[in-house]
N, C-alpha and C positions, 0 to 999 in steps of 0.2 A: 591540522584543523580541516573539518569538512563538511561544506553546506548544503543543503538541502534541502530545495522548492517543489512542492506539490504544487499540481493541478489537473481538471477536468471533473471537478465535482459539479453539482448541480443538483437538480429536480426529478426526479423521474416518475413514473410511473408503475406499479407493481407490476412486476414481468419484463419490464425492461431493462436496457443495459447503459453502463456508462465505463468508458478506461479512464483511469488515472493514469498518470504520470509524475516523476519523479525525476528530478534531475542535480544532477551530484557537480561538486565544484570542490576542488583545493585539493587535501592530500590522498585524490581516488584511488593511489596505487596500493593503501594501506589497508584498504577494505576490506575486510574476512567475508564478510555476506550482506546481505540487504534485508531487509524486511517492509510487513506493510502490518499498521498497527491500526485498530479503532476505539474514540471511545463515546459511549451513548450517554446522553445524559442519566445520571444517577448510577453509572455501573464504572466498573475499572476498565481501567486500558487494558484489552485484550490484543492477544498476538492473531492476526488476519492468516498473512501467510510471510514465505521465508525464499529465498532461495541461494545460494552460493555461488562463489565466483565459479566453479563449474558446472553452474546448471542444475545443479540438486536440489530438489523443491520441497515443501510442506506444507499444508492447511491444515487450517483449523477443519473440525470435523463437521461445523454448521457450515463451510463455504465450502466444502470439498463437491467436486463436480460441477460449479456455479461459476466459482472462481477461478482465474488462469495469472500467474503473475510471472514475468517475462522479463529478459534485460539486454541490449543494446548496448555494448561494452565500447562500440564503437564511439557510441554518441552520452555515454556514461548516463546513459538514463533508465531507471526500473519502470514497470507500469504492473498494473494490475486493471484486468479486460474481469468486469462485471457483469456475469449475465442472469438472466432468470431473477431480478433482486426482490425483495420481498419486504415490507415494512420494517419488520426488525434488523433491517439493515442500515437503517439510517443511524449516522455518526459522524464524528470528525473522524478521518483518515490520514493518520501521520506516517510519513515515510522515516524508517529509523536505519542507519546503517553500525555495523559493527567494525572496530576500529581494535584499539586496547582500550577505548570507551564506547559507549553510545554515542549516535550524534542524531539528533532529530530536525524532521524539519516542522513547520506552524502549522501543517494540518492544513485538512480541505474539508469542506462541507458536504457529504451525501444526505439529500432526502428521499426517502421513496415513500411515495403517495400509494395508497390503499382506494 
């Protein structure tokens, strides 16, 4: 089993930045990779970005250059550093980890104001 609490969402303003964070609990050593998921109201959960336990990363092609997502193995925590944000960025932000299942966590609130 393995838990996982987001935070550091909030309000912003367009152009500006916010980091999430992520923080993992129970059976961390099972991990295959991490990821960071959003979903907008009225659209599907789309895949943000991705990265593995050796650092290997992915983005989506609308967050690519904008987006940086990072992980702390010490402190078993992901983040994702938001910059440049843009209104159509606004969504819940769920941290999801890969196991031999998903594991999700409740999701955090981004607004970004126009």
């Amino acid at each position: 089993q393995v838990q996982l609490v987001e935070s550091g969402g909030g309000l912003v303003q367009a152009g500006g930045s916010l980091r999430l964070s992520c923080a993992a609990s129970g059976n961390i050593f099972s991990i295959n990779h991490m990821a960071w998921y959003r979903q907008a109201p009225g659209k599907q959960r789309e895949l943000v970005a991705i990265i593995t336990s050796g650092s290997i990363t992915n983005y989506a092609e609308s967050v690519k250059g904008r987006f940086t997502i990072s992980r702390d193995n010490a402190k078993n925590t992901v983040y994702l550093q938001m910059n440049s944000l843009k209104p159509e960025d606004t969504a819940v932000y769920y941290c999801n980890a890969l196991t031999t299942i998903h594991y999700w966590g409740q999701g955090t609130q981004v607004t970004v104001s126009s």
